[in-house]
N, C-alpha and C positions, 0 to 999 in steps of 0.2 A: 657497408663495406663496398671497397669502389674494387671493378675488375681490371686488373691490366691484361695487356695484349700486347707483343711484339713481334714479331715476324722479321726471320733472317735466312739468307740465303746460304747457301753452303757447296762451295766445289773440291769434292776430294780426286787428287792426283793420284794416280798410280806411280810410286818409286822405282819400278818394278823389281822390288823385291824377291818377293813370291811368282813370280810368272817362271814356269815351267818350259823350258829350250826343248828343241824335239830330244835332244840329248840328255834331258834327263829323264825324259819317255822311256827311251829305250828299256825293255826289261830282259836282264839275262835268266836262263832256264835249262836244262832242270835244276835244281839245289834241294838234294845233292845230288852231283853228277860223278860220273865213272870215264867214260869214252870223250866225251863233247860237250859245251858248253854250246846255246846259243843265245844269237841278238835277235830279240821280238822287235817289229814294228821299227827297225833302221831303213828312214825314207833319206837318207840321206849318205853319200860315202863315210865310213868313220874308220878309226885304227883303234888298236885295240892293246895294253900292255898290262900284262899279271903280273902280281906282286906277291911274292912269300909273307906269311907273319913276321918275318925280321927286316918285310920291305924292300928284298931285294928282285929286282925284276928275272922275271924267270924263263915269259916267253910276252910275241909281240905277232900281230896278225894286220891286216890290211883288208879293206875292205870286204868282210865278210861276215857272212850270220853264222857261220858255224868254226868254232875255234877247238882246236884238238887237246886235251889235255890226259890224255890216256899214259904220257910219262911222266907226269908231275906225279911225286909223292902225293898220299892223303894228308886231306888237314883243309886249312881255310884261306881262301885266297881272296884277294883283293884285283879289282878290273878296272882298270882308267881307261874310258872312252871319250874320243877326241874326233870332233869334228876339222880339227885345226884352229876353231875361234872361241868352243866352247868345250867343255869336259864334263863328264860325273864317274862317280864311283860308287861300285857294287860291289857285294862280298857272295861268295857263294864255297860252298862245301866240297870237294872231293874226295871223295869216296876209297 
């Protein structure tokens, strides 16, 4: 029985896919909230717009870690945060 051997080199790129923006960092807290939602760990200026279950935008904030939703109805909302180049969205609970 004869052995072979072959030997190859291999360079994997990163597409970056998977690579995490600080804006998808950011984590909104508490859930479920009553008075205030806030932004964990925002190193960076962002805006902030909520969105009902039917998708309709309800309220909008500007540079800030703590967003007031003490008027909004109970139920589940939705959070698009925006650095201006990149976005994520978070859902959280009110109370």
């Amino acid at each position: 029985m004869q052995n072979i051997k072959d030997t190859y080199n291999w360079t994997i790129a990163d597409d970056g896919l998977n690579c995490k923006t600080v804006i998808d960092k950011i984590k909104v807290y508490p859930s479920p909230a009553k008075q205030y939602i806030s932004l964990e760990e925002s190193e960076v200026s962002v805006s902030a717009s909520i969105y009902n279950s039917r998708g309709q935008k309800v309220t909008t904030a500007k540079s800030t870690n703590k967003i007031a939703i003490e008027n909004l109805p109970s139920g589940v909302y939705t959070i698009r945060i925006s650095d201006g180049e990149s976005q994520s969205y978070k859902r959280f609970v009110k109370l």
